[in-house]
N, C-alpha and C positions, 0 to 999 in steps of 0.2 A: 412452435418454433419461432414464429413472426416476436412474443412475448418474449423470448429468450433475448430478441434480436434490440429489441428496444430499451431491455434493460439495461443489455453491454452497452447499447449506443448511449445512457442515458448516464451513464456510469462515468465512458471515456468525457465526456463533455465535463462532466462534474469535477475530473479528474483535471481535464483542461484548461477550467475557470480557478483553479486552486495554483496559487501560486508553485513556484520550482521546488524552493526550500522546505515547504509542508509538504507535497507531494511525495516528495523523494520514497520509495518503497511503496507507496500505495497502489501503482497503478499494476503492477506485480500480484501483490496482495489480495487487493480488488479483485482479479480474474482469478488466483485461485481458491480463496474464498466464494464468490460466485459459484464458480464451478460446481466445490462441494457444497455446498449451501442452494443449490439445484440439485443434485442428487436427494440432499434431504428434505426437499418441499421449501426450500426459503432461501433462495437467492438473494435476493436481495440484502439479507440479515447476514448472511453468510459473504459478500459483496465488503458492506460495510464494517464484519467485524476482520475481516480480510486485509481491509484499506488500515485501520485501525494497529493490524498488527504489525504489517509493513511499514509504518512509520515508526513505530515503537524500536520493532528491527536494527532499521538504518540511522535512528539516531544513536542507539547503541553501538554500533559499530562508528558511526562520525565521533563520538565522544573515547571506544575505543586509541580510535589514531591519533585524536588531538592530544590524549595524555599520553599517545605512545611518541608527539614530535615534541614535548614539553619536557620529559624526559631521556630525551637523547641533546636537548639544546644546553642542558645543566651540566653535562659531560666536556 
């Protein structure tokens, strides 16, 4: 349990030292990646591809909106 404990902790800091704008979605990600990625023997991997996919996520969606105000500005 103590290992679980030092991961998360080791995780949110990383998550902490990373700037707002890269972050955005990982820290979401991060846990529930983690989570399953504990289930399967490998949190940490599961952690990181978590973080990974969470930003992938939210800049899809930030690039989503930005062409959905680009074309409502052309109107």
């Amino acid at each position: 349990m103590t290992r679980i404990l030092i991961r998360a902790a080791l995780i949110l800091v990383a998550v902490a030292l990373a700037s707002t704008a890269e972050a955005k979605g990982c820290l979401k990600g991060a846990v529930v990646g983690g989570i399953a990625g504990h289930m399967a023997g490998h949190g940490v991997m599961g952690a990181a591809a978590g973080c990974a996919v969470g930003r992938h996520q939210a800049n899809k969606r930030d690039n989503a909106v930005q062409q959905g105000d680009q074309g409502s500005r052309a109107h």
